[in-house]
LUMKEVEX-868805 format. One record per atom (N, C-alpha, C): residue in three letters; x, y, z. Coordinates in steps of 0.2 Angstrom, whole numbers, plus 5000, padded with zeros to 4 digits. Example, Ala and Ser with C-alpha at 12.3 -4.5 7.8 and 13.67 -1.06 7.14 Angstrom:
<sites>
ALA506649725039
ALA506249785039
ALA506649845039
SER506449895035
SER506849955036
SER506450005039
</sites>
This chain:
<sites>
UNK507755005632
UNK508154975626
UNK508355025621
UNK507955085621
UNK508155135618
UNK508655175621
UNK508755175626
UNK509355215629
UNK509955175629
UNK509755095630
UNK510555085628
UNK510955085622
UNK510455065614
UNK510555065611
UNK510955145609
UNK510455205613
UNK510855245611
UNK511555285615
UNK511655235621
UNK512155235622
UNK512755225619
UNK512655155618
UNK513055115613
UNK513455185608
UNK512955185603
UNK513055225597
UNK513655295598
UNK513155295606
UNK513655385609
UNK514155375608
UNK514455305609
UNK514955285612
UNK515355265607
UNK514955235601
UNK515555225593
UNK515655295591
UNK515155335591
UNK515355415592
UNK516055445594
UNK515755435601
UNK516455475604
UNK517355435602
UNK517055375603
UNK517555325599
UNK517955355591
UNK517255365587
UNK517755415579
UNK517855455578
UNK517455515585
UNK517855565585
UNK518455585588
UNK518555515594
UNK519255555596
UNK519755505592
UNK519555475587
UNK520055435584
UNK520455495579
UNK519855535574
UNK519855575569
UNK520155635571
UNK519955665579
UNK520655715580
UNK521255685582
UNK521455645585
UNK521955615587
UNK522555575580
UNK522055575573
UNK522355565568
UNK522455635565
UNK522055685566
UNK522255735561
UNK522855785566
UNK522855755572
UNK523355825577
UNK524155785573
UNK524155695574
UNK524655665573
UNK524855695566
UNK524255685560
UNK524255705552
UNK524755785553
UNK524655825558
UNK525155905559
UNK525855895562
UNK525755855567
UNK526355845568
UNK526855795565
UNK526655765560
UNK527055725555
UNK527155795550
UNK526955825550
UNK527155885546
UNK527755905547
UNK527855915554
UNK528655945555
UNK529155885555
UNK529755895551
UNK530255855551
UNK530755885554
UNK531055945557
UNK531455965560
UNK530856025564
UNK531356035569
UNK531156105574
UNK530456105579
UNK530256165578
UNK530456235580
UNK530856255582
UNK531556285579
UNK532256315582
UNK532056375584
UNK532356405591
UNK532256475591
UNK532956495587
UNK533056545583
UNK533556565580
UNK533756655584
UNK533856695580
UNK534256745584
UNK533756795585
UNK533756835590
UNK533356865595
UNK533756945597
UNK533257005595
UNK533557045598
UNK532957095602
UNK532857145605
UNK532357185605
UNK531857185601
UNK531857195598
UNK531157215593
UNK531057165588
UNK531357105588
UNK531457065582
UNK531656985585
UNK531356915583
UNK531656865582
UNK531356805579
UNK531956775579
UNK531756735572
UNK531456645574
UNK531156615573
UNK531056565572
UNK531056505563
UNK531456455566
UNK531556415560
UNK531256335562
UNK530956315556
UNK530456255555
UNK530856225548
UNK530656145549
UNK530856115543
UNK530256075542
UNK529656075536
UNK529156035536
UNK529255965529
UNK528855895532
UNK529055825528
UNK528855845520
UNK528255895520
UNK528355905512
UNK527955985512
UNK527856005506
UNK527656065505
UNK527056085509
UNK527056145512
UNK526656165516
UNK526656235517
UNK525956285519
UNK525856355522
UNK526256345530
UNK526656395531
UNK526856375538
UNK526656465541
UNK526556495548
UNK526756565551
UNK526456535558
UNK526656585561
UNK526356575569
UNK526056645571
UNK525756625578
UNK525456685581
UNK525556705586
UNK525956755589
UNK526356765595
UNK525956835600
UNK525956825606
UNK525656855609
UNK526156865617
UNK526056925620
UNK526456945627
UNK526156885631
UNK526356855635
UNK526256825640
UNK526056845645
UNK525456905646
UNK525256935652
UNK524556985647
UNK524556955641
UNK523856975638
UNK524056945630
UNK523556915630
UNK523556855625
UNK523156895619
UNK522556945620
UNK522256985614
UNK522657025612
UNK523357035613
UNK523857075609
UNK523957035605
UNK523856985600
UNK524156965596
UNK524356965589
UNK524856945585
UNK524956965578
UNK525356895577
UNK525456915569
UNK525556865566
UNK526356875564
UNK526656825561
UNK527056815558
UNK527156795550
UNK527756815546
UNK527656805538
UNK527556735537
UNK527156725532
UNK526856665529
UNK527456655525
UNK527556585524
UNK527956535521
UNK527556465517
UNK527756465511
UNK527856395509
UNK528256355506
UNK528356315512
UNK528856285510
UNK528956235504
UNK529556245501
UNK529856205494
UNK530456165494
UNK530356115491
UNK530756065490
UNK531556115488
UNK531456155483
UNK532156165481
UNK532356235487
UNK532156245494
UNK532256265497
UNK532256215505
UNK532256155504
UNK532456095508
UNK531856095513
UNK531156115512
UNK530556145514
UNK530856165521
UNK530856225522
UNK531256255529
UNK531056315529
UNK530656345532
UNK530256425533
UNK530556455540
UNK530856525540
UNK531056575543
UNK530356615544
UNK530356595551
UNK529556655551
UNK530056685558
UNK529756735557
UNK530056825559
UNK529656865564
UNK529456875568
UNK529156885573
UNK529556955573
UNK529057015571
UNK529157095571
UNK529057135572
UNK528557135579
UNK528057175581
UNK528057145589
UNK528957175592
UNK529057165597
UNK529257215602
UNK529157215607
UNK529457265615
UNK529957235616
UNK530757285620
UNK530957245627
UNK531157215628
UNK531157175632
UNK531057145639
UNK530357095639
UNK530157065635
UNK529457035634
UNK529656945634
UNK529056925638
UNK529156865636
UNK528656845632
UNK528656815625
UNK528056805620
UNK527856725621
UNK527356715620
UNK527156655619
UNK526856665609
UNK527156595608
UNK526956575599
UNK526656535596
UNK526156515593
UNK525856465592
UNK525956455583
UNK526356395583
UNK526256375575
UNK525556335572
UNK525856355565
UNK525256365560
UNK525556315556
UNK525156265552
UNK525356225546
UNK524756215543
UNK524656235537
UNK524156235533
UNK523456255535
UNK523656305540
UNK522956345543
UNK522756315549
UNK523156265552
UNK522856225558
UNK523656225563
UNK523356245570
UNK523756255574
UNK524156175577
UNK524756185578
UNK525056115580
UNK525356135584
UNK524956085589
UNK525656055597
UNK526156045596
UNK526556075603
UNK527256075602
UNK527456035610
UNK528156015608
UNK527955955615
UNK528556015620
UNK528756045618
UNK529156085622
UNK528856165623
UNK528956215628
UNK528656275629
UNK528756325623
UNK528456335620
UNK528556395613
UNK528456485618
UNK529156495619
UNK529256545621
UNK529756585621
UNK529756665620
UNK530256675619
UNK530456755623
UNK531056775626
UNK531056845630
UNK531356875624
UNK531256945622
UNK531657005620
UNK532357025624
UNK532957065623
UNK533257095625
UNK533057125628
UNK533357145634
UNK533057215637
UNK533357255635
UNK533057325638
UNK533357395632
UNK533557415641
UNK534157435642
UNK534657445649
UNK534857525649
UNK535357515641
UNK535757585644
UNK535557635644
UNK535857655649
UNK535557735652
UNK535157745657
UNK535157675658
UNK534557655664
UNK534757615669
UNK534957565669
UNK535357525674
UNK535857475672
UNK536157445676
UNK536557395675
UNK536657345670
UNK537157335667
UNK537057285661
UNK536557225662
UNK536257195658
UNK535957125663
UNK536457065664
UNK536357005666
UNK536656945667
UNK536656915663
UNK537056875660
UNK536756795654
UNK537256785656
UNK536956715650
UNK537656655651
UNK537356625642
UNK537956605643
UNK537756575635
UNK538456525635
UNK538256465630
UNK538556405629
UNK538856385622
UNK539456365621
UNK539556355615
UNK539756295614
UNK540056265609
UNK540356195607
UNK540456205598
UNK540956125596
UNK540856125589
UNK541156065590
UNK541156045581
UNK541055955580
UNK540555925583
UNK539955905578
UNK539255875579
UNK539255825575
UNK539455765577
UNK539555715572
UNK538955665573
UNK538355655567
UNK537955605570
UNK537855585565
UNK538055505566
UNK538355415562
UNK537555425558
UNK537655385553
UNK537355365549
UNK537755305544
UNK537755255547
UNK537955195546
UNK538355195537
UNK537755215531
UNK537755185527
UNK538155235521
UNK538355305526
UNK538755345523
UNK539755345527
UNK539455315533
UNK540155335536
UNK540555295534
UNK541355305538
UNK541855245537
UNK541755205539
UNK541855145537
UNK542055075541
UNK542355085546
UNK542155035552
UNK542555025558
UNK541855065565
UNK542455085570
UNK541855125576
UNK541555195572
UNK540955185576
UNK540555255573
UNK541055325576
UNK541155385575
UNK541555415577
UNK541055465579
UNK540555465579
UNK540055505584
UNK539555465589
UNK539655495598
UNK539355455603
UNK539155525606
UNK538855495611
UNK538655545617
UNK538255595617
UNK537755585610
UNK537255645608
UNK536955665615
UNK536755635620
UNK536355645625
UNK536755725630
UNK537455745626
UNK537755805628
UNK537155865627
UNK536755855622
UNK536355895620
UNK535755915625
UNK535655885628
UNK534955865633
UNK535255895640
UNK535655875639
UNK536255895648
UNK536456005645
UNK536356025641
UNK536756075639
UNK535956125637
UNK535256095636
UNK534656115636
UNK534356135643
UNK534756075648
UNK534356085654
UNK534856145657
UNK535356135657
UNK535656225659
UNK535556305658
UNK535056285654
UNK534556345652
UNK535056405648
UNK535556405643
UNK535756455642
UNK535256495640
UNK535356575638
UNK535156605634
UNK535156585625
UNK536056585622
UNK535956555619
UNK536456505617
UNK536656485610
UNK537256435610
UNK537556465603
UNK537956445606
UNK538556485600
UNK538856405596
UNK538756395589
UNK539056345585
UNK539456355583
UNK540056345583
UNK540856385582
UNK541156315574
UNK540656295573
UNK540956255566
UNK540856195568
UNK540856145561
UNK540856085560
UNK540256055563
UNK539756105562
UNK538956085565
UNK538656025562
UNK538856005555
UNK538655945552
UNK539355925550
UNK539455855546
UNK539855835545
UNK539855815536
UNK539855855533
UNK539855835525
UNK540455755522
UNK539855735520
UNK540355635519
UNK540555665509
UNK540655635506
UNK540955615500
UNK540255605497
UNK539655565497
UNK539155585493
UNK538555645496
UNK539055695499
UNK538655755501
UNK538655805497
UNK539455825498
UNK539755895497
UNK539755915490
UNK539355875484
UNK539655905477
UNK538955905476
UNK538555885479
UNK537555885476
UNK536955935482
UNK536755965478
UNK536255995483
UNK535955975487
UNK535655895484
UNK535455845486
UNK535755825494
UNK536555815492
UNK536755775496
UNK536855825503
UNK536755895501
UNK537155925506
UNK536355955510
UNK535855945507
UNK534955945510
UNK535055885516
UNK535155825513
UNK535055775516
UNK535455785524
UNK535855765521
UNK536455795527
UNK536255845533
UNK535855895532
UNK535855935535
UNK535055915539
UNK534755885534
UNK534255845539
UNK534055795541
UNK534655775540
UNK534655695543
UNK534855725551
UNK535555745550
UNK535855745557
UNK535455795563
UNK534755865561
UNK534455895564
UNK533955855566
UNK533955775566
UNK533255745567
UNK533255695574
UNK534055685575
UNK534055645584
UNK533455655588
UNK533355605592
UNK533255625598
UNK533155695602
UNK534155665603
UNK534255715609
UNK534455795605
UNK534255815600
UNK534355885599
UNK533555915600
UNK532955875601
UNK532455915601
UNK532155955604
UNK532455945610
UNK532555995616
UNK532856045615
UNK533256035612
UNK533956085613
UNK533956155607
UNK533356145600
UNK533256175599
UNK532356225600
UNK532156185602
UNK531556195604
UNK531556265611
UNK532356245615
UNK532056275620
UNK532756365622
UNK533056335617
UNK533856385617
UNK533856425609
UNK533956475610
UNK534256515603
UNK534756495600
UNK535056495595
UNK535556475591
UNK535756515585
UNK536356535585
UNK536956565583
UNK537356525580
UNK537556535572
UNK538256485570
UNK538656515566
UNK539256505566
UNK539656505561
UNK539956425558
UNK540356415552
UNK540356375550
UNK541256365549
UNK541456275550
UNK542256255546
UNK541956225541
UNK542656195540
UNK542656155536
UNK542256115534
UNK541856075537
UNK541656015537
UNK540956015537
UNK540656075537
UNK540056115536
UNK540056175528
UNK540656165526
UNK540856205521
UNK540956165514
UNK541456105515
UNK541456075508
UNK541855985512
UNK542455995509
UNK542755915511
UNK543355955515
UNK543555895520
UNK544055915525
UNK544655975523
UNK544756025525
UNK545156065526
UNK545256115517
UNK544556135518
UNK544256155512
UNK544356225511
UNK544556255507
UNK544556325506
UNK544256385501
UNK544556435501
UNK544156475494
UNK543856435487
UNK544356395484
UNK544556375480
UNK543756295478
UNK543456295483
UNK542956235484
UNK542456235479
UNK542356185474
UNK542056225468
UNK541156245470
UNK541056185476
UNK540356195477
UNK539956225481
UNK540456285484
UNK540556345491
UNK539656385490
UNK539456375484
UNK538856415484
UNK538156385486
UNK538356325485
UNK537956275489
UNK537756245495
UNK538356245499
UNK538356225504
UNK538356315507
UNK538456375506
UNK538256465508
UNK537556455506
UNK536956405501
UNK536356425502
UNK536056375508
UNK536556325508
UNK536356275515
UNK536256305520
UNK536756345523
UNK537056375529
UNK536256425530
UNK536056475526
UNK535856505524
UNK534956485527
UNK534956425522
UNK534156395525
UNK534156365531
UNK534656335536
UNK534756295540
UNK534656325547
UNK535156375545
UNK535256415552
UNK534956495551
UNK534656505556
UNK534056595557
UNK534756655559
UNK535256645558
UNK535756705560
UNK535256775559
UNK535556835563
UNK535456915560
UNK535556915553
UNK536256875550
UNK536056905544
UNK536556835540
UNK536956845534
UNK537356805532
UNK537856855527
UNK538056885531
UNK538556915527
UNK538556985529
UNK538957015530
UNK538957115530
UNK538957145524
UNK538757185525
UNK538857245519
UNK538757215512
UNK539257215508
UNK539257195502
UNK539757105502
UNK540057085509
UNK540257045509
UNK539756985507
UNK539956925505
UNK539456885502
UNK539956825508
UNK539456805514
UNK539856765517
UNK539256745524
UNK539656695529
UNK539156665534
UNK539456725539
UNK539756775539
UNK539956835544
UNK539456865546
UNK539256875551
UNK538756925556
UNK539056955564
UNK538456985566
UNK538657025572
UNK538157005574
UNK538257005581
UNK537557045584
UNK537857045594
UNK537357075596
UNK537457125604
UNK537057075610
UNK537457075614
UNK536957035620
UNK537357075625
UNK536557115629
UNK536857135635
UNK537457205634
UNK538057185636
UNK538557255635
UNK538957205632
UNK538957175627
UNK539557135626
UNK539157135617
UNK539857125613
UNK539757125607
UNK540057045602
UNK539757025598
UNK540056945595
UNK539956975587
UNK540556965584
UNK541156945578
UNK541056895577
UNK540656875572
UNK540456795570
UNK540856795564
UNK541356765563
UNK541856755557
UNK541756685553
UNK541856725547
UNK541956655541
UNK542556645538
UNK542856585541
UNK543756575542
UNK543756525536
UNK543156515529
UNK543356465521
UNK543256495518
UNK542756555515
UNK542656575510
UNK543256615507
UNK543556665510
UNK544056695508
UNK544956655508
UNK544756595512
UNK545456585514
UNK546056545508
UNK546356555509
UNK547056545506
UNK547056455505
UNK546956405500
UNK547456355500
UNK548056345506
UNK547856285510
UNK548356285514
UNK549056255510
UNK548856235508
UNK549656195502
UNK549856245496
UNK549656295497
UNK549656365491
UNK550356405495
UNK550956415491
UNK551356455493
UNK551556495490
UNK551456565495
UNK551456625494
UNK551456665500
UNK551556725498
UNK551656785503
UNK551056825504
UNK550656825510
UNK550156875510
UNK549456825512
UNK549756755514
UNK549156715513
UNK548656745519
UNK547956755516
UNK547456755522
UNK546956705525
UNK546756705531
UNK545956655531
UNK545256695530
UNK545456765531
UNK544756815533
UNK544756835526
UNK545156875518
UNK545056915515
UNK545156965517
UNK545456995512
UNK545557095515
UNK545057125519
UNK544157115515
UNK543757155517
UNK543457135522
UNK543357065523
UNK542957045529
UNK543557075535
UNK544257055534
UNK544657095539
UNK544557155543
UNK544557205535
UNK544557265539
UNK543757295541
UNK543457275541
UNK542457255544
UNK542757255550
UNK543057185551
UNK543157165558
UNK543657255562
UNK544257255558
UNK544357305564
UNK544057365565
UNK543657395558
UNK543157445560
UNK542757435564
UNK542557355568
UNK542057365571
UNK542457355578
UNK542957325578
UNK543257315584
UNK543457395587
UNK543657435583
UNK543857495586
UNK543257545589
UNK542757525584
UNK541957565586
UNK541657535593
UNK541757455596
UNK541557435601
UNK541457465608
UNK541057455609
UNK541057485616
UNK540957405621
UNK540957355620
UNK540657295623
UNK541257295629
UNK540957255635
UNK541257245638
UNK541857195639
UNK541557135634
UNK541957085630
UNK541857075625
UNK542357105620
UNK542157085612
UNK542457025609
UNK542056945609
UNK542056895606
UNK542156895599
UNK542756865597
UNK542956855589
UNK542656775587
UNK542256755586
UNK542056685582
UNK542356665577
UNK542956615579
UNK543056575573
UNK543356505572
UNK543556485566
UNK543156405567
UNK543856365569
UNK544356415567
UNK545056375571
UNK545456425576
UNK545756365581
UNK546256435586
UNK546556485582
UNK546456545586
UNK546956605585
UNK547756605588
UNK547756565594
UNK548156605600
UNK548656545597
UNK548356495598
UNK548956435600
UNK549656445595
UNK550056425596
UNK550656435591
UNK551156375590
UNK550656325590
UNK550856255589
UNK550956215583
UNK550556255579
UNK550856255572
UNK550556195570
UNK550056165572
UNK549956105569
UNK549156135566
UNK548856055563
UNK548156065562
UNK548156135557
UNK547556155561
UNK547356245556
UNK547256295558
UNK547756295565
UNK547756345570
UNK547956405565
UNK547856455568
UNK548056515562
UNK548956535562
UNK549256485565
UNK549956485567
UNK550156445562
UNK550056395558
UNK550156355554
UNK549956345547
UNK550156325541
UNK549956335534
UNK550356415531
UNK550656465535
UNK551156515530
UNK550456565535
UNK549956545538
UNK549556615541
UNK549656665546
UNK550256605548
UNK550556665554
UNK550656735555
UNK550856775547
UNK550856835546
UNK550256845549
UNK549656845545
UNK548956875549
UNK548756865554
UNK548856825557
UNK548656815563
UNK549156885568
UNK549756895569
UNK550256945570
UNK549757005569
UNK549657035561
UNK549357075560
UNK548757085563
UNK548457055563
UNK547857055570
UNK548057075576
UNK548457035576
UNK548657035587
UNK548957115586
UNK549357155581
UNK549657195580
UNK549157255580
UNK548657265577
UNK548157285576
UNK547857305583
UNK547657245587
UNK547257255594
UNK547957315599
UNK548457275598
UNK548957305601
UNK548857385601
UNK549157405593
UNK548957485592
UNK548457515594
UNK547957485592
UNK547357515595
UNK546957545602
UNK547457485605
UNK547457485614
UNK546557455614
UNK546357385610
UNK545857375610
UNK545757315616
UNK545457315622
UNK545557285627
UNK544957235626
UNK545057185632
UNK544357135633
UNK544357085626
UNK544757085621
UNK544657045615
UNK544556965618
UNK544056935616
UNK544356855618
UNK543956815612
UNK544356785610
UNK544356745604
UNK544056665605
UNK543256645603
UNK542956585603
UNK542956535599
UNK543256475599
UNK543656435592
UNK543556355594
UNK543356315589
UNK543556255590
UNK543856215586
UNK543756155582
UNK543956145576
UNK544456075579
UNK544856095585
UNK545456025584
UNK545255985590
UNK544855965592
UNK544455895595
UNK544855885603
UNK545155945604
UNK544955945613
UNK544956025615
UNK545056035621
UNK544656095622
UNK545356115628
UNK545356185625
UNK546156225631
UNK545856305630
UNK546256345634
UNK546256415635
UNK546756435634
UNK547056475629
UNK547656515629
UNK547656565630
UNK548156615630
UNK548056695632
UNK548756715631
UNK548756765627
UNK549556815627
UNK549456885632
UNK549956865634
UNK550056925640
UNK550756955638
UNK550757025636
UNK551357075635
UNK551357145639
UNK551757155641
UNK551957205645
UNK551757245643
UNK551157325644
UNK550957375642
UNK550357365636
UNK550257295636
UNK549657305629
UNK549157255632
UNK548657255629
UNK548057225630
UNK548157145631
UNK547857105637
UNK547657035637
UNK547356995631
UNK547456965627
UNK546956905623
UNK546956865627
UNK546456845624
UNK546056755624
UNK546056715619
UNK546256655622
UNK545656595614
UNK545556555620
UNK544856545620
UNK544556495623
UNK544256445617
UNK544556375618
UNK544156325613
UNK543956275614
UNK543256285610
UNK543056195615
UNK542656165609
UNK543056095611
UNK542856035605
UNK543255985608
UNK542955915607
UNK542255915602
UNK541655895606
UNK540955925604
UNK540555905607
UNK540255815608
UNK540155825602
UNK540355745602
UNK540455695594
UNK540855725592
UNK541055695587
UNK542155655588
UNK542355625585
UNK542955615589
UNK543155655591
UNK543655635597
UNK544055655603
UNK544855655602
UNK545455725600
UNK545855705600
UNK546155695607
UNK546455635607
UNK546855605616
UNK547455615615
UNK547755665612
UNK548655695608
UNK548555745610
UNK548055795612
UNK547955875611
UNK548355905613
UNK548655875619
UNK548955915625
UNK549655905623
UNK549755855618
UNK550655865615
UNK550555915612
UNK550255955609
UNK550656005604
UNK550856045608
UNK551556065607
UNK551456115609
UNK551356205608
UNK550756205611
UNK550556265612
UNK550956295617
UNK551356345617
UNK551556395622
UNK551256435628
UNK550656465623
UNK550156495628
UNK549556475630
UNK549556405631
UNK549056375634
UNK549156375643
UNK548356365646
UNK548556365651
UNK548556285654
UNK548856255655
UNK549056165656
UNK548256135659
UNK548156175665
UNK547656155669
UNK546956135663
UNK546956185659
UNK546056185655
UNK546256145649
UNK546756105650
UNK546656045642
UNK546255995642
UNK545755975640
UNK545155945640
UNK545055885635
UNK545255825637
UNK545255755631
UNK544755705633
UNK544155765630
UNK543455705630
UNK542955745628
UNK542455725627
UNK541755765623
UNK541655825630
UNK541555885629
UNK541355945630
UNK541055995627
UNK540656035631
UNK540456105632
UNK540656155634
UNK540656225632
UNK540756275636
UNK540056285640
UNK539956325645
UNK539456385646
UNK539956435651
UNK539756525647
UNK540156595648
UNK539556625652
UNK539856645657
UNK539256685660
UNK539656765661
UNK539356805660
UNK539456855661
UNK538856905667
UNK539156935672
UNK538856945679
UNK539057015681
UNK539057025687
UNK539057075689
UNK538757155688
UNK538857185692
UNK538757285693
UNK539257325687
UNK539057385685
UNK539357395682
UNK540257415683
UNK540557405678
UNK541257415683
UNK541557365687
UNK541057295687
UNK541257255691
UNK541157195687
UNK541057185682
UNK540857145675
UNK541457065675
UNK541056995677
UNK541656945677
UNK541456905672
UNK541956855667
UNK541756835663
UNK542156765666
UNK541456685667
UNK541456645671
UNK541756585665
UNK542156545665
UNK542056505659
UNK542156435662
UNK541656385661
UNK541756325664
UNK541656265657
UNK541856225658
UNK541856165655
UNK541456095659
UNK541056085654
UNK540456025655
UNK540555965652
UNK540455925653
UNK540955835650
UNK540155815648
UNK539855755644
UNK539555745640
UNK538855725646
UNK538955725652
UNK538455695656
UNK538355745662
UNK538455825660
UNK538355875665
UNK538855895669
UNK539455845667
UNK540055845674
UNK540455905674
UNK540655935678
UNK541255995677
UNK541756005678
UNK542056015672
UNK542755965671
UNK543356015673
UNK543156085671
UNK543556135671
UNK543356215673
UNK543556255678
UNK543156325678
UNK543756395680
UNK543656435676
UNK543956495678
UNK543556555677
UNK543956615681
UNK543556675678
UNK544056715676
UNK543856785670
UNK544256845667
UNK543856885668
UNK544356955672
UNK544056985673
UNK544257055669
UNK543857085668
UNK544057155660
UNK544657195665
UNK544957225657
UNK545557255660
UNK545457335662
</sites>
């Protein structure tokens, strides 16, 4: 009698204790409202970003994957309301060529993560072998509905599930070429509203894979920057720059004394010009002589760096076409920018700076342009949009000149770029994916 009874007991026992971890593991995972993102990634350094439901200790513990007593930590974060509780933890104490395993920490207690927490270094090549392989994916316009902010009529965002088709392809990383959120009219004039925003739409479904298991890179338009077709002139630009700023883990947010969403950074032999096409730009209904999208100094950055380049293919990031000459929308051919754009192209030209290709989205379908001139360097604009925010089904009337007919694209899409080959023999593979894996478009460039 005594045995059963103490059966019994074991057994309300084992019943509250697996109740009580099973409520305190949930109690941590309710802690996180966004993430774990992997953010930007180099040799010796990468970043992870977290967004937690209220104030909390966050850091993680990262160790080589091939000996786990190697471990170290990551900077301690607490997160704060007037910081949208969102923690950049920094992993600093890296090799290589390494693939790290990381374990998160919330208020001193380790929390499961339903996706693989891990991450490879760069490898260190030159002088030693062949550049490596990657591929990487881009896209922009991420529009996700929330009924009680948007317009009346059809939701203008569908197809989130692009995101989960675009995770299982394994890029390296993804490149966010603008318009990553969409700022409504009770967003863009309040901290508040431009918080919310930014963590409402981080919170689907179908992104949690996608940030969980790919790095991420962004620049920003319009529509991430202030109200439709927003410019320098935006009174609440510092706002949505402090947004940008806690949101997304970039190498940096700005160059040198620049105060802007501009960065760099290196993959492999190739080099990416992350440009900010709002902070300095011109009023498109402002008429005058000299209008820019970039500012004099972000400009001349870019061509100091473009000349210093060694990359095999040096990618310009920005958040509208370059090439097209269609003069519509906010290609850089239309609004009086056309001089600048010239001056650019004029610049590659003198220089004899080869391989430029220009990565742009912005006008809601997706083409490939390219100027080709006797005696000087190839460009590109490859642009792809929208992911899945609306669709423009007109794209292919404008006319653009330098488009190639075949790559015009009028439905939800992705890029992924692969870059391949032996030295000397380097191809740059560009294919187009439709919202359900399909492949919709593919060509290759090959350096000149």
């Amino acid at each position: 009698m005594f045995l059963i009874k103490q059966s019994i007991n074991m057994k309300k026992y084992s019943i509250i204790l697996l109740f009580f971890f099973s409520a305190t593991l949930f109690a941590q995972e309710n802690l996180i409202q966004n993430g774990p993102m992997k953010g930007y990634i180099d040799m010796k350094e990468a970043a992870i970003w977290l967004q937690t439901t209220k104030p909390a200790e966050v850091y993680m513990k990262y160790y080589p994957n091939n000996d786990k007593e190697q471990f170290h930590f990551s900077n301690r974060v607490n997160t704060t309301y007037d910081k949208a509780l969102t923690a950049h933890l920094f992993a600093d104490t890296l090799e290589p060529g390494t693939t790290y395993t990381y374990e998160l920490y919330i208020n001193g207690k380790k929390t499961d993560l339903p996706y693989p927490s891990v991450f490879t270094t760069q490898k260190i090549w030159k002088w030693r072998t062949d550049a490596p392989d990657f591929k990487f994916a881009m896209g922009s316009g991420a529009y996700i509905n929330e009924t009680a902010y948007d317009r009346p009529g059809k939701p203008y965002g569908s197809g989130y599930e692009i995101y989960n088709h675009i995770a299982d392809m394994h890029p390296d990383f993804f490149l966010w070429l603008g318009d990553n959120v969409y700022l409504r009219e009770p967003d863009w004039n309040t901290r508040a509203g431009i918080f919310h925003r930014y963590s409402h739409d981080r919170a689907i479904p179908e992104l949690q894979k996608f940030w969980a298991t790919t790095h991420h890179y962004a620049i920003w338009d319009d529509h991430d920057y202030g109200p439709n077709d927003s410019d320098k002139g935006f009174w609440n630009k510092n706002e949505t720059y402090n947004a940008f700023k806690l949101f997304w883990a970039n190498p940096s947010y700005g160059v040198g004394d620049i105060k802007s969403t501009t960065t760099f950074f290196n993959w492999s032999d190739c080099d990416f010009f992350l440009m900010d096409n709002r902070t300095f730009r011109t009023p498109n209904k402002r008429i005058e002589d000299n209008k820019t999208e970039l500012g004099e100094e972000q400009l001349q950055w870019l061509f100091d760096n473009l000349v210093n380049s060694y990359g095999t293919f040096k990618f310009i990031v920005l958040g509208g076409q370059f090439l097209s000459n269609s003069g519509e929308y906010e290609s850089y051919s239309n609004y009086g920018f056309a001089a600048e754009r010239q001056r650019i192209i004029d610049f590659i030209y003198k220089q004899k700076i080869k391989n430029v290709i220009f990565l742009t989205g912005d006008v809601h379908f997706s083409e490939i342009s390219v100027l080709k001139k006797r005696n000087q360097p190839t460009l590109w604009d490859i642009t792809s949009s929208a992911l899945n925010s609306g669709v423009n089904i007109n794209g292919d009337k404008q006319p653009n000149a330098l488009r190639i007919p075949e790559s015009v694209i009028l439905e939800h899409n992705y890029t992924m770029l692969e870059v391949t080959g032996k030295r000397n023999e380097r191809v740059l593979k560009v294919t187009y994916y439709g919202t359900k894996g399909n492949k919709l478009y593919e060509m290759e460039i090959k350096p000149e």
